[in-house]
C-alpha positions in Angstrom: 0.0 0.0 0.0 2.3 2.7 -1.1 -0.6 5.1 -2.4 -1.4 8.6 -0.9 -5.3 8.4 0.7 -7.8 10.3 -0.9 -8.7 13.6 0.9 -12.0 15.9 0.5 -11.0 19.3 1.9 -12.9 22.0 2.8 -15.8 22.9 -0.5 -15.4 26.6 -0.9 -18.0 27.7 -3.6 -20.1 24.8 -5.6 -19.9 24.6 -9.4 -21.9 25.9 -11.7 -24.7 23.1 -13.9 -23.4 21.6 -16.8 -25.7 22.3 -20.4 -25.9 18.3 -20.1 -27.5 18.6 -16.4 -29.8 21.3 -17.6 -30.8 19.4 -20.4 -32.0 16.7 -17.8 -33.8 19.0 -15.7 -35.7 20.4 -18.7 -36.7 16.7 -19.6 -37.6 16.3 -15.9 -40.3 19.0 -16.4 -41.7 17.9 -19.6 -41.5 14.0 -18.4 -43.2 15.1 -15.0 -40.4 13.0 -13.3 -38.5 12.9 -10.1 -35.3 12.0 -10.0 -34.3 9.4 -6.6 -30.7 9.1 -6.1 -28.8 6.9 -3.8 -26.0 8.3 -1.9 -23.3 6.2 -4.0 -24.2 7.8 -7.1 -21.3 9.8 -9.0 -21.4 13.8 -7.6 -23.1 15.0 -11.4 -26.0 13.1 -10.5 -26.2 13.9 -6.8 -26.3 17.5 -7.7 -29.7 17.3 -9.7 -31.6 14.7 -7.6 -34.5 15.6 -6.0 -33.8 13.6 -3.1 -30.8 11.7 -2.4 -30.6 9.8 0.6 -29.9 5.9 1.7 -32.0 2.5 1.0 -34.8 3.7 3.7 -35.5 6.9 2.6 -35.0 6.3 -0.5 -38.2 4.2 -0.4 -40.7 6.3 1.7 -39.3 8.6 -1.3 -40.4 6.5 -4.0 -43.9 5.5 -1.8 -45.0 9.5 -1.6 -43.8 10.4 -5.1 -46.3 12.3 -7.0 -44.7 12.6 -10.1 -46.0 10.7 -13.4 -42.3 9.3 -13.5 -39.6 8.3 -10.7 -36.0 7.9 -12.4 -33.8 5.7 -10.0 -30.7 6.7 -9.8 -28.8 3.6 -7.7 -28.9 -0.3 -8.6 -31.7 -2.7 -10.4 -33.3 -3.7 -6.4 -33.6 -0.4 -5.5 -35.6 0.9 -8.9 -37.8 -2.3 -7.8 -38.3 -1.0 -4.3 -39.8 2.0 -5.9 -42.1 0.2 -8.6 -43.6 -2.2 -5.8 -44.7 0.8 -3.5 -45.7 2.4 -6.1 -46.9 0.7 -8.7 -49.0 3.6 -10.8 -46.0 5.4 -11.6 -43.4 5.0 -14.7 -40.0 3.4 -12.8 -36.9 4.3 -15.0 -33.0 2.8 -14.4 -30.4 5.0 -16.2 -28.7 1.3 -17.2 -30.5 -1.9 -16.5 -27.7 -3.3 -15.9 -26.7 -1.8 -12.7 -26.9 -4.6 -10.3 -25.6 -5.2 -7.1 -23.6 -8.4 -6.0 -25.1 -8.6 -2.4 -28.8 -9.1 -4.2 -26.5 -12.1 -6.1 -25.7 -13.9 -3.3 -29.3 -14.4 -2.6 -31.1 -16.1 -5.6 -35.0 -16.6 -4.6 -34.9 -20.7 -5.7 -31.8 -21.1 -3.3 -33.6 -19.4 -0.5 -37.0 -20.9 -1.6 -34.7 -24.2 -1.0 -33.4 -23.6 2.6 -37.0 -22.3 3.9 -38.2 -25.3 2.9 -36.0 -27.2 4.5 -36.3 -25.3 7.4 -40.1 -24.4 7.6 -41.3 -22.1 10.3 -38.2 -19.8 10.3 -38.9 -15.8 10.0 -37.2 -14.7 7.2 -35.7 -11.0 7.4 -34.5 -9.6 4.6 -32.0 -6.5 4.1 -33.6 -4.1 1.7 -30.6 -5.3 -1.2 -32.4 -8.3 -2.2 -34.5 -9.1 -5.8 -38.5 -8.7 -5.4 -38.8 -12.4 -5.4 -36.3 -12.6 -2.2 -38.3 -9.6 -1.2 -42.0 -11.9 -1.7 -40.1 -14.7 0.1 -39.6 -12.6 3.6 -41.4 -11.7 6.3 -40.4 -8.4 6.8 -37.6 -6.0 5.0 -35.2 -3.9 6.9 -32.0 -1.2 5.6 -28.9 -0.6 7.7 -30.7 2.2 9.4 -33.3 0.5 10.7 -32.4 -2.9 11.5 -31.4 -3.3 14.6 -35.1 -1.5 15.7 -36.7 -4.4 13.0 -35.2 -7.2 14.6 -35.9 -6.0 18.1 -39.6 -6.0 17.3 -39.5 -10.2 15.8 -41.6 -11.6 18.3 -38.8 -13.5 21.0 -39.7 -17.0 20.1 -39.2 -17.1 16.3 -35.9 -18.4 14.9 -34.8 -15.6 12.5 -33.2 -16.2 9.0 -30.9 -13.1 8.1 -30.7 -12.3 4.0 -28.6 -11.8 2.2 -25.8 -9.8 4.4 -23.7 -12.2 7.0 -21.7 -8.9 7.5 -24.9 -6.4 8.8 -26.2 -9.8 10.2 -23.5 -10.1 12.4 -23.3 -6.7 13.5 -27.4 -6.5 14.4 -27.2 -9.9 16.3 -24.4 -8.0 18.4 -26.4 -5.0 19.0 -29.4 -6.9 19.9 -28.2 -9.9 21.7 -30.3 -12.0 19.1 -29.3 -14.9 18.0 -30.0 -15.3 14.1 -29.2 -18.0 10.8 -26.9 -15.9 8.5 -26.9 -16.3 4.9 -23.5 -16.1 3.7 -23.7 -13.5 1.6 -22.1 -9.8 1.6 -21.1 -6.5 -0.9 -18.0 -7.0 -2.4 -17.0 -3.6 -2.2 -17.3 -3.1 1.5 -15.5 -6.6 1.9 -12.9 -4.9 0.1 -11.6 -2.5 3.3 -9.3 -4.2 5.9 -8.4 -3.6 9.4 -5.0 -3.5 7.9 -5.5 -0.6 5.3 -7.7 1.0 8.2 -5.0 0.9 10.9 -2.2 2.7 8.5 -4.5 5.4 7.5 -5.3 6.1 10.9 -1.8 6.4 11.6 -1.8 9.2 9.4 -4.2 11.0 10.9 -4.5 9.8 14.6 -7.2 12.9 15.0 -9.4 12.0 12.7 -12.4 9.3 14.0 -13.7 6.6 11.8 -17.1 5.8 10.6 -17.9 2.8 8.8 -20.7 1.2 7.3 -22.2 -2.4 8.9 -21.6 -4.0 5.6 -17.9 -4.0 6.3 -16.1 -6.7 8.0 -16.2 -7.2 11.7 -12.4 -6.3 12.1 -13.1 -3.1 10.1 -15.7 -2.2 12.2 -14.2 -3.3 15.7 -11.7 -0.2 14.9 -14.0 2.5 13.8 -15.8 4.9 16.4 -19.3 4.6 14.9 -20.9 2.2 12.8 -23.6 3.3 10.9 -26.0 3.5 8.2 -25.1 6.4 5.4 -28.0 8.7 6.4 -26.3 8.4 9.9 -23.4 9.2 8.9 -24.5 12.9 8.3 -25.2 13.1 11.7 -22.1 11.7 12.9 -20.0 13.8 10.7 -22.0 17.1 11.5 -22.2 16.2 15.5 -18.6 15.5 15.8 -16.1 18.2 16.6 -13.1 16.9 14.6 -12.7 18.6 11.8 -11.4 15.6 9.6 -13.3 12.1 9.5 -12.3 8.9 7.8 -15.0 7.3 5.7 -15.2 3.9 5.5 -17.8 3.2 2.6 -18.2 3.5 -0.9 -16.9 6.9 -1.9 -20.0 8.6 -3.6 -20.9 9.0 0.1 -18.2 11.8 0.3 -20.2 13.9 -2.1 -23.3 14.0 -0.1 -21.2 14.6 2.9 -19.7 17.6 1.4 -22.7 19.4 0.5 -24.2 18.8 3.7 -21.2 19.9 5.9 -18.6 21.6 3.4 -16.4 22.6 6.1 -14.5 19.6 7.2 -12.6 17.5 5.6 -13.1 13.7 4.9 -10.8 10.9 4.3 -11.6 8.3 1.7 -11.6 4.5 4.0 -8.4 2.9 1.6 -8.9 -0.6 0.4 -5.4 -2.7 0.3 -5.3 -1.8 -3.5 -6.8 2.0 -3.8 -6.7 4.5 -2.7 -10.9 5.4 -2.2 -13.9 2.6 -2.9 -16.2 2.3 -5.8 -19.1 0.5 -6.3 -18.9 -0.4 -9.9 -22.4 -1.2 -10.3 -23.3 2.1 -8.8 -21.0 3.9 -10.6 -22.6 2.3 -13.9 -25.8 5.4 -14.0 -24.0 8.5 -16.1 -25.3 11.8 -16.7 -25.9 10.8 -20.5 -27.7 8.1 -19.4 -29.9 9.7 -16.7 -30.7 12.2 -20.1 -31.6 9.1 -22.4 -33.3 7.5 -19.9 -35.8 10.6 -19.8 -35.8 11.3 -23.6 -36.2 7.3 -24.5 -38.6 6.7 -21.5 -36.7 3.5 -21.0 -35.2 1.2 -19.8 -38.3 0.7 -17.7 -39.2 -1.3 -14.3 -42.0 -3.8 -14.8 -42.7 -6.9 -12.9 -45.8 -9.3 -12.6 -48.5 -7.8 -10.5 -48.6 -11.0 -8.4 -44.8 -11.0 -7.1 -45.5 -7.3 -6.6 -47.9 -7.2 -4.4 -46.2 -10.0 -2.3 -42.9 -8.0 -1.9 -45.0 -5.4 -1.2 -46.4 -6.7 2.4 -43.1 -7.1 4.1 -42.2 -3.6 2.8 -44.8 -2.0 4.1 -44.6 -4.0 7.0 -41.3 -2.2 7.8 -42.3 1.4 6.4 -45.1 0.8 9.4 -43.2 -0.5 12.0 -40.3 2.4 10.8 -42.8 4.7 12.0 -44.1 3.5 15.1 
């Protein structure tokens, strides 16, 4: 690891739009369309969403959209999310092929397989699943809400975790409850070691970690706070240091630099790089965000039947979110 970390400073005046981001927010008008963007999407795109947030929000987003048209700006589950709460609206992905290798590791037939085998089990699965895992569960959850969605699994059922063993791990720490992992996990956030995490925070000994539950448990044994993106907004803002090392994918830095363009954040290193990319993420472009828009397509559709069965464990967690 002989690379130099990637460092945010300090944002001191914000760029001026691009004619191509322009041309998207014209199309947006005419379309009637909202554009969703997850915090992992490149900076271009952040900068003309109309909401941008994590996995949770992202959905109560998508839910209370009024718009004819919700352009998804993050990976093929989460453009799903949006078309099963709301299934009157036009759901666009900027490439259909933007798909996330956590969703992967869970392939409906192979957990169709296990709950059969093992009938009676609760099945909770993280929001990063396929709509058929989704119409397989019992009830959803995202890193942010989690550990509070477990917690209310009524004491006597044995719990099935999907697809992340890493987030799995961490909840079953914070809650005390014991839980079946499936042994699945983001290869991105796999990709950050205790090792590359110790050196950089050797460089800068003031500087506190935050990390994402996704990551490993040695990664997160050595940061300060382990949290879900939209947490880590708070924790950067409430924290008096004035430099913070990230340790998630590095579109997060954007959001975190329009929110609190003061500080200064460090990019988590992998053992190879110097930042973190997802590459599915990183697949939306602002040319495709403006096709998408001008070609109406590619487009979200599923069968009716699988929608509205992925639908009751998601709104099971949008209700228990709330209460």
């Amino acid at each position: 690891m002989d690379f130099e970390p990637r460092v945010y400073p300090p944002v001191r005046e914000s760029q001026p739009l691009s004619a191509l981001q322009e041309e998207i927010l014209e199309l947006k008008k005419q379309r009637n369309a909202v554009i969703l963007a997850h915090n992992y999407q490149i900076e271009p795109i952040q900068r003309i969403a109309d909401y941008l947030g994590d996995s949770l929000g992202l959905a109560y987003a998508a839910k209370s959209a009024e718009a004819e048209v919700i352009l998804f700006c993050g990976v093929h589950f989460m453009a799903e999310t949006a078309k099963i709460v709301n299934p009157g609206k036009t759901v666009l992905l900027p490439d259909e092929a933007a798909g996330c290798s956590l969703s992967d590791s869970c392939p409906a037939d192979k957990l169709a397989a296990w709950q059969e085998a093992h009938p009676g089990t609760y099945t909770v699965a993280y929001i990063n699943c396929s709509a058929a895992v989704k119409a397989r569960s019992d009830l959803i959850c995202t890193s942010g809400n989690a550990v509070r969605m477990i917690e209310k699994v009524p004491a006597e059922r044995e719990i099935l975790f999907v697809p992340d063993q890493n987030l799995g791990a961490w909840v079953a720490r914070q809650t005390g409850r014991k839980m079946r992992l499936w042994p699945g996990s983001c290869y991105a956030h796999v990709m950050f070691t205790a090792r590359a995490l110790e050196k950089v925070r050797r460089q800068f000994p003031d500087a506190p970690v935050v990390a994402h539950p996704e990551c490993t448990e040695a990664v997160r044994d050595l940061a300060d706070e382990v949290c879900s993106t939209e947490r880590m907004v708070a924790f950067c803002k409430d924290t008096p240091s004035e430099r913070i090392i990230v340790v998630t994918e590095s579109g997060m830095i954007h959001r975190l630099q329009k929110e609190i363009p003061e500080k200064t954040f460090i990019a988590g290193p992998t053992e190879n790089c110097a930042c973190n990319d997802c590459r599915f993420m990183k697949m939306n472009t602002l040319e495709k965000v403006r096709n998408a828009l001008r070609d109406m397509g590619p487009e979200i559709t599923m069968e009716e039947d699988l929608r509205r069965r992925a639908a009751v464990p998601i709104e099971r967690m949008l209700e228990w979110s709330r209460s």
